[in-house]
N, C-alpha and C positions, 0 to 999 in steps of 0.2 A: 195183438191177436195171435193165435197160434197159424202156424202154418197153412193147416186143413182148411181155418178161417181166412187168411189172405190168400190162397191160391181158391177160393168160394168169391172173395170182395172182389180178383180181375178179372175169373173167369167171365162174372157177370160186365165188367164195364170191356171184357172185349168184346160179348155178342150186344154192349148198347152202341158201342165204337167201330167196329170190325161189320160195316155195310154199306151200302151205293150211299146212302146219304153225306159218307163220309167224303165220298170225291170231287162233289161240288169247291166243297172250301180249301184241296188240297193238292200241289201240282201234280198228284197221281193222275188229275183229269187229260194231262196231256198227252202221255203215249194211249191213253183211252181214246184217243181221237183216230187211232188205228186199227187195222186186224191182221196186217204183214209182220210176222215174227221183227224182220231188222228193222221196219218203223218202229215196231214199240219199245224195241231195245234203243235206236238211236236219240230217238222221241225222250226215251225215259230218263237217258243217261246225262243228257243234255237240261233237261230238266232237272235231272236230280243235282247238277255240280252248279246250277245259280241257288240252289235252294239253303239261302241264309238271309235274311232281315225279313222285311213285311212278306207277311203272305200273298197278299195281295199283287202284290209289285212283282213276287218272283214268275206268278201266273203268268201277267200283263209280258211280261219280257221274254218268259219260254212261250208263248203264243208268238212274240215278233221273231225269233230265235226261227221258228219250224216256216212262218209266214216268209221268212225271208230265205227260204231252202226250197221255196215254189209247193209245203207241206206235201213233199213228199220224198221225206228223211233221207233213206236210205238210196233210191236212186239220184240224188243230190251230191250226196256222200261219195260215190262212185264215180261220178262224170260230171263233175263241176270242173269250171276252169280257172283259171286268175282271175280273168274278167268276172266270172261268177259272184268270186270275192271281194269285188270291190263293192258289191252291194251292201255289203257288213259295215262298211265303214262308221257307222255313224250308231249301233249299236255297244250301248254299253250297260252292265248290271255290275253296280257298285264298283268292285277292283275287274271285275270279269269284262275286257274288253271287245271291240275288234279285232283286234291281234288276237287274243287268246280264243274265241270264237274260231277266225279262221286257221288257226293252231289245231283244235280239236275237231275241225271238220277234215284235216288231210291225218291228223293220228286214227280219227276212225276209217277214213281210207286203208290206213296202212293196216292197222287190227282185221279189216274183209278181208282184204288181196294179199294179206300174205298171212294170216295168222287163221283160217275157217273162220273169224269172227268172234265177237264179245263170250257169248257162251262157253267155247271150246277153252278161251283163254283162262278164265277162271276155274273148269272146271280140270282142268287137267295139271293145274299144281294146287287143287285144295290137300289139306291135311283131315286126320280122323276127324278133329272136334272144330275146325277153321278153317275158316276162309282170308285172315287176316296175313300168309304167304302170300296169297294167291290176288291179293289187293298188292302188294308189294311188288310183286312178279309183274302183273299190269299196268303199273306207273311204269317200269322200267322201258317192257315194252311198245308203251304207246307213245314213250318218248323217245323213242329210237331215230325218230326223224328230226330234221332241222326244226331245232324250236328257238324261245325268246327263253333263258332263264327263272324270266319274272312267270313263266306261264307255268313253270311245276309246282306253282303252292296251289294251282285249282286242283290236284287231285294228292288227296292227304294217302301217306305212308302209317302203316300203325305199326310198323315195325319202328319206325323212329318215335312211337309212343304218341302216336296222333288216335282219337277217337275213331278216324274218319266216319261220323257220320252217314255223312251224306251219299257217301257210292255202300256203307252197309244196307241207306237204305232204297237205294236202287237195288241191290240182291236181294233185298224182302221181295221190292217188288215184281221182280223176277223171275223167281224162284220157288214162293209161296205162294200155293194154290189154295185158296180159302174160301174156295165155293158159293163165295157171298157176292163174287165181282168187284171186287177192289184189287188187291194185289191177283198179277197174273197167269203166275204158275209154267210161264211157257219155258222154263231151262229146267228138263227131264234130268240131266245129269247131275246134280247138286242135291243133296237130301237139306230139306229145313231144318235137322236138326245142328245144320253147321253152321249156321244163320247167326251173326252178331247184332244186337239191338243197336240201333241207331243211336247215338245218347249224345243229349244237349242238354241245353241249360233245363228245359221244363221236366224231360224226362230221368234225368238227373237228381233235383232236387224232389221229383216225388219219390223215387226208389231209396234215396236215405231219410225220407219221413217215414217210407214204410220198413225200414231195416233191409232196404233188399242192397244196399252200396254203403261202406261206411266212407271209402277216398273221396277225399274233400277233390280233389283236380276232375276234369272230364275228361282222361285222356286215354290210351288204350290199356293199362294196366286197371281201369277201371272199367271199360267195356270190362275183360275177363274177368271181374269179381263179379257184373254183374249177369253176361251168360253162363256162368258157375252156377247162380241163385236162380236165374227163369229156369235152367235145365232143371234144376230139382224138382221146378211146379209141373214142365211138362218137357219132357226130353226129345220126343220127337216135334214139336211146334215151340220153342219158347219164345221167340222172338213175336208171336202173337201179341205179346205183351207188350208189344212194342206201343200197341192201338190203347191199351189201359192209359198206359204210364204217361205218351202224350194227350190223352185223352181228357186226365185227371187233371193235368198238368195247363193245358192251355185253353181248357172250355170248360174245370170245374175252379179252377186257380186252388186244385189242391191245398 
């Protein structure tokens, strides 16, 4: 199809994909369970870094995840103790432990109380056309504190040629305000247009059926081929297409 025709085929499967219906089946429903900016941020982040195997299972465990923080994120976050922590113990998603759970509850301590918070940290080393520094930058700094080694492959580096999915698509959800009540727009300092698509296995192999990626790997030299191609369809939203591409992908098996 030409161009004009496939940026016509997603536009359409983003407004059948890109609405409340979509949040039911999708762990965005979990910082939705909030209306405090750093709930839905810690909410989202925490959800977004289990978010790998069954769908299902990742819900079920970022619901025990927030259930076992008294669901109420952010003040958790702030004035928990040891003892706090030991309530975790017994929490685990796939390689994402207790340890690394309560790893990532005293890095987002340190991100509040000494960094203004998640927002400010990303938004003040993006670059023109990326945010893929600035994902770099906050691995480094969220692990600034005493950690376990095993605990920095939960948050991917694209500077070392990692997709990182998963925290791309915690800045969709972020970051992009889509009017539709899905993604949540609450980070003013970020424009969408700097947005990297999320890319996995589904949305991956629809984007080289449709010519839009020809790298066969999923890794970040192929994120940038493929935000190179949505930006031509739409430069200030491309990562919209994020809702097509999964869309097509895992509920039309493209």
């Amino acid at each position: 199809m030409t161009k004009d025709e496939l940026k016509s085929f997603l536009d359409e499967k983003v407004e059948q994909y890109n609405n409340p219906n979509f949040i039911e089946s999708d762990p965005i429903q979990i910082p939705h369970s909030f209306s405090l900016k750093e709930d839905i941020e810690i909410a989202g982040f925490l959800a977004a870094t289990i978010a790998w195997g069954n769908r299902k299972m990742i819900i079920q465990n970022s619901k025990k995840m927030i259930d076992l923080m008294g669901n109420s994120p952010h003040d958790f976050v702030m004035s928990h103790t040891e003892n706090d922590l030991i309530k975790m113990e017994n929490f685990v998603h796939r390689t994402f432990n207790n340890q690394d759970l309560n790893t990532f509850i005293k890095g987002l301590k340190h991100i509040y109380k000494n960094h203004n918070g998640l927002e400010h940290i990303f938004s003040k080393n993006q670059e023109n056309h990326s945010l893929q520094k600035s994902i770099s930058e906050f691995k480094k700094i969220f692990f600034e504190i005493e950690h376990q080694t095993r605990t920095q492959k939960h948050i991917s580096d694209p500077l070392n040629n990692s997709a990182a999915k998963r925290i791309n698509m915690f800045l969709r959800w972020m970051v992009r305000n889509d009017t539709k009540g899905v993604d949540f727009g609450i980070w003013k300092s970020i424009p969408t247009s700097v947005l990297s698509c999320p890319l996995d296995v589904h949305s991956g192999n629809v984007a080289r059926k449709l010519g839009l990626l020809n790298r066969k790997q999923n890794d970040a030299k192929a994120v940038f081929e493929l935000d190179k191609n949505l930006r031509s369809l739409d430069k200030i939203d491309p990562v919209k297409y994020d809702f097509a591409l999964f869309g097509l992908g895992v509920f039309e098996r493209f």
